[in-house]
MDAnalysis code that builds the backbone (N, CA, C; Angstrom):
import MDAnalysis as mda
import numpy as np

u = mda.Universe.empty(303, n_residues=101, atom_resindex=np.repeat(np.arange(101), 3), trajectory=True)
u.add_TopologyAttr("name", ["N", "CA", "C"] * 101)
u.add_TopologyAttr("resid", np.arange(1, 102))
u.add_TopologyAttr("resname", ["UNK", "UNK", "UNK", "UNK", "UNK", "UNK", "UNK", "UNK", "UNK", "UNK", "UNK", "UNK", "UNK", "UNK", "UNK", "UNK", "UNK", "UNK", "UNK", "UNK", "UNK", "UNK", "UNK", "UNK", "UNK", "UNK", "UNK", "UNK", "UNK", "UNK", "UNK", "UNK", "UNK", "UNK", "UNK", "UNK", "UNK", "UNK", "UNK", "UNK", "UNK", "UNK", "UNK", "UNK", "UNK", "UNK", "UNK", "UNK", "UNK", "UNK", "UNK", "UNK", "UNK", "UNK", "UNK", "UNK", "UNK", "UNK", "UNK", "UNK", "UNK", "UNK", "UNK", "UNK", "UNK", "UNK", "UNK", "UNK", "UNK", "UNK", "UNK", "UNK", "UNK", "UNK", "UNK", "UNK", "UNK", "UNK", "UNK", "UNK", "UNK", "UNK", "UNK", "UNK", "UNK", "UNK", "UNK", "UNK", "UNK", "UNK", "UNK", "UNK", "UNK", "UNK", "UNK", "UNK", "UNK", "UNK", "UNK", "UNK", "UNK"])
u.atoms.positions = np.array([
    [31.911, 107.756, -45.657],
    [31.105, 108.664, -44.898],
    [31.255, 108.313, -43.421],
    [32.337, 108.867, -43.420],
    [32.466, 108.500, -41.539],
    [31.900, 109.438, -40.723],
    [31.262, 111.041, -41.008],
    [30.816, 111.951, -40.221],
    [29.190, 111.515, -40.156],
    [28.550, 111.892, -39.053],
    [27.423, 112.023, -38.705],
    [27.055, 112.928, -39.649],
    [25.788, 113.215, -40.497],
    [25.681, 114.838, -40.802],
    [24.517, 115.230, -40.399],
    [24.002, 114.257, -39.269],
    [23.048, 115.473, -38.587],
    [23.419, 115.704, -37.263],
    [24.651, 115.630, -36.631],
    [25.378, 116.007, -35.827],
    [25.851, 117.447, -35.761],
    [25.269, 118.227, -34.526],
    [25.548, 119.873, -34.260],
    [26.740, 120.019, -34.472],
    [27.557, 121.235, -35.534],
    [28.609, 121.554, -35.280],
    [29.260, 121.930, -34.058],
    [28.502, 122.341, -32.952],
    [29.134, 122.855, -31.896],
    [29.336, 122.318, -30.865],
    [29.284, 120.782, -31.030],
    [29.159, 120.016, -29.964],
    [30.764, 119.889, -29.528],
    [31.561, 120.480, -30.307],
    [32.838, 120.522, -30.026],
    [34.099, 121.234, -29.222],
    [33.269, 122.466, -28.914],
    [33.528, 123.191, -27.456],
    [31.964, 124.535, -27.284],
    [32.567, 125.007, -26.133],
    [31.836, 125.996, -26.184],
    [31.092, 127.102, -26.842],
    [30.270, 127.530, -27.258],
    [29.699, 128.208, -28.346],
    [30.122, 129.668, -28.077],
    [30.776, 130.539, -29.152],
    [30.806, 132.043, -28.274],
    [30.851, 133.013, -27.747],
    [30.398, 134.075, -27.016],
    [29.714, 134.743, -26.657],
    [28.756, 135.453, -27.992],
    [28.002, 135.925, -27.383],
    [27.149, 136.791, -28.608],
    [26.053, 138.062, -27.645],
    [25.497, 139.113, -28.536],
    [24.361, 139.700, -28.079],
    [24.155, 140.241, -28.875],
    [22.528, 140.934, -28.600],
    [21.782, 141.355, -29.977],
    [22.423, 142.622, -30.055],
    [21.781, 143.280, -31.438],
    [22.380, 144.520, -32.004],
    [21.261, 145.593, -31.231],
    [21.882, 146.046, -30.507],
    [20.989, 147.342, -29.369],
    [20.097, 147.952, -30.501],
    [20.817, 148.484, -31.508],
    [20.393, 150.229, -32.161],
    [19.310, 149.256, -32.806],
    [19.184, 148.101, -33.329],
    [17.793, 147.512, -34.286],
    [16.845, 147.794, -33.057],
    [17.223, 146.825, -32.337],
    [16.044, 146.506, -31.017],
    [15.649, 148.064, -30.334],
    [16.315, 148.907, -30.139],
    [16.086, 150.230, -29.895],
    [14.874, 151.182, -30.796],
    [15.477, 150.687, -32.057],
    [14.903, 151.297, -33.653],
    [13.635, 150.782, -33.340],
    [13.116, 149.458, -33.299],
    [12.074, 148.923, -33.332],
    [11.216, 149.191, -31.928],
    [11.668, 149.275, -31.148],
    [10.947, 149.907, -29.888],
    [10.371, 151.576, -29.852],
    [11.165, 151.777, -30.773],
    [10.879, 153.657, -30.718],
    [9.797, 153.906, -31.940],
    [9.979, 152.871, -32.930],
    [8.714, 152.289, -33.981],
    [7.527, 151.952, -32.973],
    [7.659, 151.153, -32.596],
    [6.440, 150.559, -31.750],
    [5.676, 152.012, -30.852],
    [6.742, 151.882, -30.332],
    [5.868, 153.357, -29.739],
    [5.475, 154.343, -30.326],
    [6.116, 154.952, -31.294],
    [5.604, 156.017, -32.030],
    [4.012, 155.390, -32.804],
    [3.640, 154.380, -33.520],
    [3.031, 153.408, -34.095],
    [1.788, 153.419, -32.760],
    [2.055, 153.344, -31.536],
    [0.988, 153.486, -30.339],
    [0.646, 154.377, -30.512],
    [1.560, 155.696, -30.603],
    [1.201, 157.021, -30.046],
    [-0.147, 157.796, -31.596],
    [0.477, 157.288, -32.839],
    [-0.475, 157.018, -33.689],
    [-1.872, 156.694, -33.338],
    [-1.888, 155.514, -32.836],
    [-3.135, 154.688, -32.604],
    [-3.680, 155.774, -31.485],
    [-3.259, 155.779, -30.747],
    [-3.919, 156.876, -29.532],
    [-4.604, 158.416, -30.215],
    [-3.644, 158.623, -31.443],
    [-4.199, 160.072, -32.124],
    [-5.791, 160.094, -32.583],
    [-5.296, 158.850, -33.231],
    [-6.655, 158.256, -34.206],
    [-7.922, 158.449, -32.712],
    [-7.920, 157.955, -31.872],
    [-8.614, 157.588, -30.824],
    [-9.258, 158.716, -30.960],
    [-8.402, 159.717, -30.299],
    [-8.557, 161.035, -29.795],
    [-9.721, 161.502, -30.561],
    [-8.920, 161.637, -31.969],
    [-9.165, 162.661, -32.808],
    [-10.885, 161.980, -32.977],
    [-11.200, 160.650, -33.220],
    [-12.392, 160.012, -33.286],
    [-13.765, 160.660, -31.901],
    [-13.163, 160.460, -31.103],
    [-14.274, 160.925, -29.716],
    [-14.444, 162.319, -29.533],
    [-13.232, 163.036, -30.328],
    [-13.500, 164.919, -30.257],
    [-14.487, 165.254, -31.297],
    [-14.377, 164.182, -32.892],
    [-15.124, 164.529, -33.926],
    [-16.572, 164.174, -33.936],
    [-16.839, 162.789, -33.056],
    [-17.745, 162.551, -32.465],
    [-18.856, 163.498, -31.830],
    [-17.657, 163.593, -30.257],
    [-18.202, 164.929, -29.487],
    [-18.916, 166.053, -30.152],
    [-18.524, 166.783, -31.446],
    [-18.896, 167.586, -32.003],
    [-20.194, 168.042, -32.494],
    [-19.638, 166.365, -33.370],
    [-21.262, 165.777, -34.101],
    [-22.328, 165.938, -33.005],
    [-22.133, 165.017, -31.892],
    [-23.113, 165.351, -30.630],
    [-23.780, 165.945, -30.176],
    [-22.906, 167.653, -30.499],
    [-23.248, 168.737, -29.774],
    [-23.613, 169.776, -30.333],
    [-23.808, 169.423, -32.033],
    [-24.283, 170.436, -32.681],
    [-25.365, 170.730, -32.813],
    [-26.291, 171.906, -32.594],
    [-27.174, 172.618, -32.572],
    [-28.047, 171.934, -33.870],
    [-27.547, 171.849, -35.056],
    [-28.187, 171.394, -36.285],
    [-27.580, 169.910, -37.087],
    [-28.450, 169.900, -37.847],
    [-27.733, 168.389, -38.011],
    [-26.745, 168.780, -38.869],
    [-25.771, 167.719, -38.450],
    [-24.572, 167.858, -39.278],
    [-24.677, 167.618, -41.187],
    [-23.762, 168.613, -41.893],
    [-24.317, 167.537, -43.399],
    [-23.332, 166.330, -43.612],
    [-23.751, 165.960, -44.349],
    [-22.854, 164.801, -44.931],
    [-20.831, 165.010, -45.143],
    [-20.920, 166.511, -45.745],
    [-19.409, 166.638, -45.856],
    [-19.097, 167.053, -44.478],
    [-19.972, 167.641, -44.051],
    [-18.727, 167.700, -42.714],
    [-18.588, 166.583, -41.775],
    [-19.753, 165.382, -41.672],
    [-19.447, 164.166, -41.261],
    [-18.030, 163.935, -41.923],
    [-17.863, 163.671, -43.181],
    [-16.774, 162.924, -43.757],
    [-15.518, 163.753, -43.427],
    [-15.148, 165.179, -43.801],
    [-14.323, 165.845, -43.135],
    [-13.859, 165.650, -42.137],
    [-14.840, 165.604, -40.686],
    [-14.263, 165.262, -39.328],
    [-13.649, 163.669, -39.415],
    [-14.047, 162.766, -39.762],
    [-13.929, 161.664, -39.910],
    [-12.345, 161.274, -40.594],
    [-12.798, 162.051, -41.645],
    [-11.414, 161.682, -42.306],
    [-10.101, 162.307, -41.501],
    [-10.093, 163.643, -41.139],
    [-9.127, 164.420, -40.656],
    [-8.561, 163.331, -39.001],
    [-9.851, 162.877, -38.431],
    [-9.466, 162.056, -37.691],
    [-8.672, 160.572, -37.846],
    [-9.090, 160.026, -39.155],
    [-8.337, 159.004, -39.744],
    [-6.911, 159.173, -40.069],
    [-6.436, 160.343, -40.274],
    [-5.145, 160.783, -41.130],
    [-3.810, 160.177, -40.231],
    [-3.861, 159.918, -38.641],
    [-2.834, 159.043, -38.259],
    [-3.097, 158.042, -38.761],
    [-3.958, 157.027, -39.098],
    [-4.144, 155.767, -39.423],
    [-3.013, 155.128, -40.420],
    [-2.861, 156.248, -41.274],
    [-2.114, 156.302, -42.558],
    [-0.667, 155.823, -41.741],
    [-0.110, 156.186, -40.974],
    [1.291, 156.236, -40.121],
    [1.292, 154.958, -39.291],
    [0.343, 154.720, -38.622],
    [0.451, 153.702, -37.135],
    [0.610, 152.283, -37.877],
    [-0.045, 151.759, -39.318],
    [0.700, 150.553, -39.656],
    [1.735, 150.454, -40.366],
    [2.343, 151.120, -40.793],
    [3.405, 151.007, -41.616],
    [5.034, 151.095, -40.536],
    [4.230, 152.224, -39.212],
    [5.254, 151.782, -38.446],
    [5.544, 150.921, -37.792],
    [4.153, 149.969, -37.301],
    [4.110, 148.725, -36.286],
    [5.001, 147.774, -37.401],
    [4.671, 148.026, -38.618],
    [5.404, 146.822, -39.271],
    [6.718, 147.028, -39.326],
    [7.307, 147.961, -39.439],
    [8.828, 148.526, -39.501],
    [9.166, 148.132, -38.106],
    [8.305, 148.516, -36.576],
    [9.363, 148.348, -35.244],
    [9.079, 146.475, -34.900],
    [7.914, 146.222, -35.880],
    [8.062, 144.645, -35.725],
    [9.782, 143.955, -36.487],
    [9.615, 144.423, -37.449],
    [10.771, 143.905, -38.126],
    [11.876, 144.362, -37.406],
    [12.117, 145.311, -36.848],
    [13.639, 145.819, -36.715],
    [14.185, 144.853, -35.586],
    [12.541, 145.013, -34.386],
    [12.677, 144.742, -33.368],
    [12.920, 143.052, -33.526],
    [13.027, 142.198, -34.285],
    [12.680, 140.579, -34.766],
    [14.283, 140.527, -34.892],
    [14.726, 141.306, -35.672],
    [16.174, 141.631, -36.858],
    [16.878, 141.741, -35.607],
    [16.865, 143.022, -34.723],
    [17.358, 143.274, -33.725],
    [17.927, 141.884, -32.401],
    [16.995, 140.922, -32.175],
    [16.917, 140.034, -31.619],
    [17.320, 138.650, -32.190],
    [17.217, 138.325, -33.763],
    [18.102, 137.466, -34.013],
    [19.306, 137.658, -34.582],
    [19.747, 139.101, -35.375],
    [21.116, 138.994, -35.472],
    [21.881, 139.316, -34.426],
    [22.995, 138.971, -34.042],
    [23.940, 138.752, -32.595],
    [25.532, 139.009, -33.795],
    [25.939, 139.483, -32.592],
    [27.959, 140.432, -32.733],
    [28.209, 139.479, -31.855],
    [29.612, 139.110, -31.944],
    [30.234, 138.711, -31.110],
    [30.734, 139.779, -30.117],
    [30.727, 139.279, -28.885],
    [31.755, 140.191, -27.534],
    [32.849, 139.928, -27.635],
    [33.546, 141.204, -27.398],
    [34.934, 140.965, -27.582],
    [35.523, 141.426, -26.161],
])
C-alpha cells in the first residue's frame, strides 16, 4: 500500500473547466417564480373574499363563508408543489456541471 487513500485525486494538475446546466437553473427559477406568483393569488384572492364578507349588508351563511374561502385557497394547491420542483431543479441545476469545451 504505497498510495495515500485519503489523498485528493486532483492534486495532480489542474481541475477542468466546468459550469452549471443553464436550462435546470433557468427551469427552477421560472418554478420559483411562478410558485410566488401562486402565493400572491392566494393573498389576493383572501383580502377580496374577506373584503366581501366585510361589506355585506347581511350576515354571511356558513356556505358562502366556505365557498369564498375555498375558491380563494385553490392556488394553494399549485404554489407548493412548484416551490419544491424550482427548489430541486434549481439545487440539480447548480451541482451538476458540463465541461467547456
Amino acid at each position: 500500500m504505497t498510495e495515500n487513500p485519503y489523498r485528493s485525486p486532483s492534486t495532480g494538475g489542474p481541475s477542468p473547466k466546468t459550469r452549471s446546466t443553464r436550462w435546470l437553473v433557468w427551469s427552477g427559477v421560472v418554478c420559483l417564480g411562478l410558485a410566488l406568483l401562486c402565493l400572491g393569488f392566494v393573498v389576493v384572492a383572501m383580502l377580496l373574499s374577506f373584503h366581501m364578507i366585510s361589506h355585506s349588508t347581511t350576515t354571511p351563511s356558513p356556505a358562502d363563508l366556505a365557498r369564498n374561502i375555498r375558491v380563494s385557497l385553490l392556488p394553494s394547491l399549485a404554489w407548493m408543489p412548484l416551490a419544491i420542483l424550482g427548489i430541486v431543479l434549481l439545487i440539480a441545476g447548480l451541482l451538476i456541471r458540463r465541461p467547456v469545451e
